[in-house]
Each structure stands twice: as structure tokens, then as C-alpha cells.
C-alpha positions as CSV (number, residue, x, y, z in Angstrom):
1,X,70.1,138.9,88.3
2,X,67.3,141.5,86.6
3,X,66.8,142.0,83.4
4,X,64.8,144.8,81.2
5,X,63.9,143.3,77.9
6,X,62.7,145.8,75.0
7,X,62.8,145.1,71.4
8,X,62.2,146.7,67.9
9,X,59.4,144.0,66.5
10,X,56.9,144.9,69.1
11,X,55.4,143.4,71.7
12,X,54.2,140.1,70.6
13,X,57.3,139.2,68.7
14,X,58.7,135.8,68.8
15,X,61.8,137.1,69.2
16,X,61.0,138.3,72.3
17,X,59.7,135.5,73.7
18,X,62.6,133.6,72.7
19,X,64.6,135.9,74.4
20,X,62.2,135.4,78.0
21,X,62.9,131.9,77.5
22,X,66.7,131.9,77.0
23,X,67.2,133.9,80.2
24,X,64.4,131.9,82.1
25,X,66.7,130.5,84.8
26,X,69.2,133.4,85.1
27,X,66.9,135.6,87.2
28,X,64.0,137.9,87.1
29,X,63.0,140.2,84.3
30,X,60.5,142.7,82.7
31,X,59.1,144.1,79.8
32,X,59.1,147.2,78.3
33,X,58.2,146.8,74.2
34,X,56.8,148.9,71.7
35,X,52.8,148.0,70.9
36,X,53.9,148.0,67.3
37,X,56.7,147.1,65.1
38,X,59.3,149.7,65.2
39,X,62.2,148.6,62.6
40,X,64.8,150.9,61.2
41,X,63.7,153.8,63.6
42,X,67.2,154.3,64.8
43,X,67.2,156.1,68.3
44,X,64.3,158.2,67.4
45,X,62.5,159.7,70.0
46,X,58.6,160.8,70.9
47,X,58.9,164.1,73.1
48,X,55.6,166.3,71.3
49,X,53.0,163.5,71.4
50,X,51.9,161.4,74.1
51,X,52.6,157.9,75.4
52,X,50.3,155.4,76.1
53,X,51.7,152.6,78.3
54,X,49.8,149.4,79.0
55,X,49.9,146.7,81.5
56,X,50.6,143.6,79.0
57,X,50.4,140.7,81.7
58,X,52.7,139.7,84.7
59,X,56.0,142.2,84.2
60,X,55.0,143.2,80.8
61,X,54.2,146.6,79.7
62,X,53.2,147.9,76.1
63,X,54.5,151.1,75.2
64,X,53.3,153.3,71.5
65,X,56.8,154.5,71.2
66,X,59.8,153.6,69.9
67,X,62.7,151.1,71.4
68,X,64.2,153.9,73.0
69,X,61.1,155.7,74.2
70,X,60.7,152.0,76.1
71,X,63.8,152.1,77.5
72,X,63.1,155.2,78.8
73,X,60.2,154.3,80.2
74,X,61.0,151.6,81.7
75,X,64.4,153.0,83.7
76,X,62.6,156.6,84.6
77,X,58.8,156.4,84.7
78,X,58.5,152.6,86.4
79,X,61.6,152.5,88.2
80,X,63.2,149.0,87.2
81,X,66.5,148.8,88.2
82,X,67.8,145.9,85.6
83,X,71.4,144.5,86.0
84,X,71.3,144.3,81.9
85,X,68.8,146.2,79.6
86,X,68.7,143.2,76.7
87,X,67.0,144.4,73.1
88,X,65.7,141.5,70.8
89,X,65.9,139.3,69.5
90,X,65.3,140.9,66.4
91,X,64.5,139.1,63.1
92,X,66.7,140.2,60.9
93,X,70.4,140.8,61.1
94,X,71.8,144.0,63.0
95,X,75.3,144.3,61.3
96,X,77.9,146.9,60.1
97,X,75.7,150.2,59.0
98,X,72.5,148.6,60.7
99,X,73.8,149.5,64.1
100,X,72.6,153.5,63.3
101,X,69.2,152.9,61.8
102,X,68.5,149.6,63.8
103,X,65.6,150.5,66.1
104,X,66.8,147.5,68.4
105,X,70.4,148.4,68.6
106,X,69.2,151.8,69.9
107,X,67.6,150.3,72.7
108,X,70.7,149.3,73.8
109,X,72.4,152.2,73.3
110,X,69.9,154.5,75.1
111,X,70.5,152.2,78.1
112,X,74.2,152.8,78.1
113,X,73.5,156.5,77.8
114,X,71.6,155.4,81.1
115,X,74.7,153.8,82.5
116,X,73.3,150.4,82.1
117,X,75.1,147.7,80.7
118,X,73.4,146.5,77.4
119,X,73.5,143.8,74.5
120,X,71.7,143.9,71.5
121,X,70.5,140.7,69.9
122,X,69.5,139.8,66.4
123,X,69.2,136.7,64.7
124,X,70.1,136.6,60.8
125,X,67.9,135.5,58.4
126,X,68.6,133.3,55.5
127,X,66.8,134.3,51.8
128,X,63.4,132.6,52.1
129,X,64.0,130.5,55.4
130,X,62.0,131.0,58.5
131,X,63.6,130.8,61.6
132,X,63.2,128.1,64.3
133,X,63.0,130.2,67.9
134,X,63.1,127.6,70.2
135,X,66.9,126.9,68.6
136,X,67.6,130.8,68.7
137,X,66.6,130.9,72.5
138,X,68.7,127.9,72.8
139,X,71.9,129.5,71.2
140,X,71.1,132.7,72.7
141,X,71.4,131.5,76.3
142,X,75.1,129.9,75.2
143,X,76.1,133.0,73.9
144,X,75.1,135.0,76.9
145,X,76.6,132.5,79.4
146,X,79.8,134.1,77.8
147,X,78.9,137.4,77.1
148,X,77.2,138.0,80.4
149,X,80.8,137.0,82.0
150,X,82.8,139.2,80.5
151,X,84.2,142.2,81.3
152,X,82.3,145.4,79.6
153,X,84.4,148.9,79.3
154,X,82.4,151.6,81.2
155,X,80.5,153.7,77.6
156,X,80.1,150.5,76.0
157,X,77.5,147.9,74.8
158,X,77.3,144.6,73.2
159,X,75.8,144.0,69.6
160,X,75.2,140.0,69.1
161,X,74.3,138.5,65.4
162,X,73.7,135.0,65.1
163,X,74.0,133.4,62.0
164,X,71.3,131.5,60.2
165,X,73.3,128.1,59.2
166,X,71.3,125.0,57.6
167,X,72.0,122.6,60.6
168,X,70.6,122.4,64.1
169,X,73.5,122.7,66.1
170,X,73.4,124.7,69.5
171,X,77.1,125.3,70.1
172,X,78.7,127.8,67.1
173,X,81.6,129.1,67.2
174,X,81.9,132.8,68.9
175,X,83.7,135.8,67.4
176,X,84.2,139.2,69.0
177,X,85.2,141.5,65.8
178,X,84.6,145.0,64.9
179,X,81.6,146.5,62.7
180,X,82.0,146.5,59.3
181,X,82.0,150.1,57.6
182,X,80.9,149.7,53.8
183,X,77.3,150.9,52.7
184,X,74.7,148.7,52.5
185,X,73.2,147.4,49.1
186,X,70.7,150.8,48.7
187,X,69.1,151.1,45.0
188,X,65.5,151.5,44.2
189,X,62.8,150.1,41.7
190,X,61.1,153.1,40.2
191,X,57.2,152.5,39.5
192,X,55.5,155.1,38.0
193,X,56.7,158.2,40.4
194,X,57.0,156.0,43.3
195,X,60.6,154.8,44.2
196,X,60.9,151.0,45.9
197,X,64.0,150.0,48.2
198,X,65.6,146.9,46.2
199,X,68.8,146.5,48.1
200,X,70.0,142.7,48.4
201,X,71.0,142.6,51.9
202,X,72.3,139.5,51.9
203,X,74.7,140.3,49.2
204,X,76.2,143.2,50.7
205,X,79.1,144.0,50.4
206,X,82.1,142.3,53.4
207,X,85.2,143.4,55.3
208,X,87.0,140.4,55.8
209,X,86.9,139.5,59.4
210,X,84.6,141.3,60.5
211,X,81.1,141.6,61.8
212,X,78.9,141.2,58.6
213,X,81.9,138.5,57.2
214,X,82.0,136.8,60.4
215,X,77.6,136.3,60.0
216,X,77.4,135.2,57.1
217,X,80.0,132.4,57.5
218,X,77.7,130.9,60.1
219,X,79.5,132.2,63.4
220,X,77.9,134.4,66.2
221,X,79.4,137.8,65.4
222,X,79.8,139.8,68.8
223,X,81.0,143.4,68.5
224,X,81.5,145.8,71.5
225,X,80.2,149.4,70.4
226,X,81.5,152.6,72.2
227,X,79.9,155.4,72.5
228,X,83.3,157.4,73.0
């Protein structure tokens, strides 16, 4: 199996590396990431100003665009042909109203756009913790082992959220469940006549059940997004 990886966090993200790793043994893939973090660009794209693309080592390129610009790149200037397009891992939850300003979960969605079939991955961050990526790569690869199985509807892509819970354990518990649709937390700190985003994102506000609720409880949210 091939795989085109892109991300959000640029090129020399862990995230990204953790994702390499957890697909090590599933087949071949290659890189197509943006040279610098790109978070909360949504599916923006550079059409008046040029790209420069770099060779980044073996199967890696560098790209100064955005996710979707990479995945672009990747599928019609260098010709990969990749059974999945994966974006990720992100740090930092992708969830409810994230999925139309989340630079990562465009990635994916330009590649459906592509007729490619496409997951998203993010990992969740506790307040203050730091995450351990050799145990996201780790849960990762079990959550693809079922995702990659099953069945995706033709317009469709996969956005995965893993949870951020205080133990180690690999296995946690999988949920496919819809999006959540409230706001996030948006208010600003005003200092002098400069305003300052002071949402608490990790006290935003949850639909029972679903994707956000279903993170935050410690369990793998997995939501399939339509584009019809």
C-alpha cells in the first residue's frame, strides 16, 4: 500500500514523524509538507505567488504553501499515486468547528476533492501536558488497522481525534460519531488597541455523544465527513 503524508505543523513536526513510524510496515509512502507551520489556514490556497518545492531527503519534499497546496503538489506536479492521502498528526485537537479552519483537516479534504481516499489525524492535547509521540504512533497504527479496513462512501473522508488520557495504555476504546456543531469558546483580551484570542478550548462547550464529547472522555473520536 502507498501512502502521501502532508500535515499542517510543517515539515519537521513530530507529528509527522510519528505518523511515518505508525504506518512503517504497511507499505511505502511520501512526503509532501509545508516548510512552515501552517495551523488554522483552512483550505486556503496560493495561486498569485510562487511555490518553492524542496527535495527534504529520501521521499520527502518541502513545500512553502499551505496543506492543501501540498496536496496538490504532491498528486498533480510529482505524480504520486497514494492509495491513502494521510494529514497529521496534528498537535492539537481537530474537532466539531475545527474541521473548517483546521489547515490539516483540509489536506484531507482536498484529496477527496482528488478522489483519494483520506483520514485526518490529530492528537488532543491536555492543558499543560506534552505529548509522548512514540505512544501516539503506537495508537495511531491500532486505529488505522481499523479504519484502513473499513468501508469509505465514495465523497467522503475520515477525521481521527485521539484523546490525551493520563495513562499509557495503547488500546482505547474507538467511536465513530458525528461532528459536534456548537461554536467554539471565541472571546478576546483587549490590550491597549490590540485585541488577543482568549478562548478556553478545552472548555468548550459539548454535544453529548459526539465528536468533541467523545475526546474529551478519553476515547478515539472517528467521524466520517461528506463532502455531499
Amino acid at each position: 500500500m502507498n501512502f502521501l503524508l502532508t500535515n499542517d505543523d510543517g515539515i519537521d513536526a513530530p507529528g509527522l514523524a510519528a505518523l511515518a513510524r505508525a504506518i512503517d510496515d504497511l507499505g511505502t509512502h511520501d512526503t509532501v509538507a509545508p516548510r512552515d507551520p501552517q495551523s488554522g489556514v483552512s483550505h486556503r490556497i496560493t495561486m498569485s505567488t510562487p511555490l518553492h518545492l524542496e527535495h527534504a531527503g529520501s521521499g520527502r519534499h518541502s513545500l512553502s504553501g499551505t496543506p492543501a497546496d501540498c496536496v496538490r503538489v504532491g498528486l498533480a506536479e510529482l505524480g504520486h499515486d497514494p492509495v491513502w492521502v494521510l494529514a497529521g498528526i496534528n498537535r492539537g485537537g481537530n474537532l466539531g468547528a475545527d474541521l473548517y479552519t483546521s489547515g490539516t483537516v483540509a489536506a484531507a479534504r482536498e484529496a477527496t476533492f482528488f478522489r483519494r481516499r483520506a483520514i485526518a489525524l490529530s492528537q488532543y492535547v491536555g492543558r499543560g501536558r506534552e505529548v509522548d509521540w512514540d505512544l501516539t504512533a503506537r495508537r495511531t497504527r491500532r486505529v488505522l488497522d481499523v479504519v484502513l479496513a473499513r468501508p469509505l462512501a465514495r465523497g467522503a473522508f475520515w477525521n481521527i481525534n485521539l484523546p490525551h488520557p493520563e495513562h499509557d495504555d495503547e488500546e482505547l476504546p474507538l467511536v465513530f460519531c458525528r461532528a459536534d456543531t456548537n461554536p467554539l469558546d471565541v472571546r478576546y483580551r483587549r490590550e491597549g488597541g490590540e485585541l488577543f484570542y482568549a478562548g478556553n478550548y478545552h472548555e468548550r462547550s459539548r454535544q453529548p455523544g459526539r465528536d468533541v464529547d467523545t475526546c474529551f472522555a478519553g476515547k478515539v473520536a472517528i467521524t466520517e465527513v461528506r463532502l455531499e
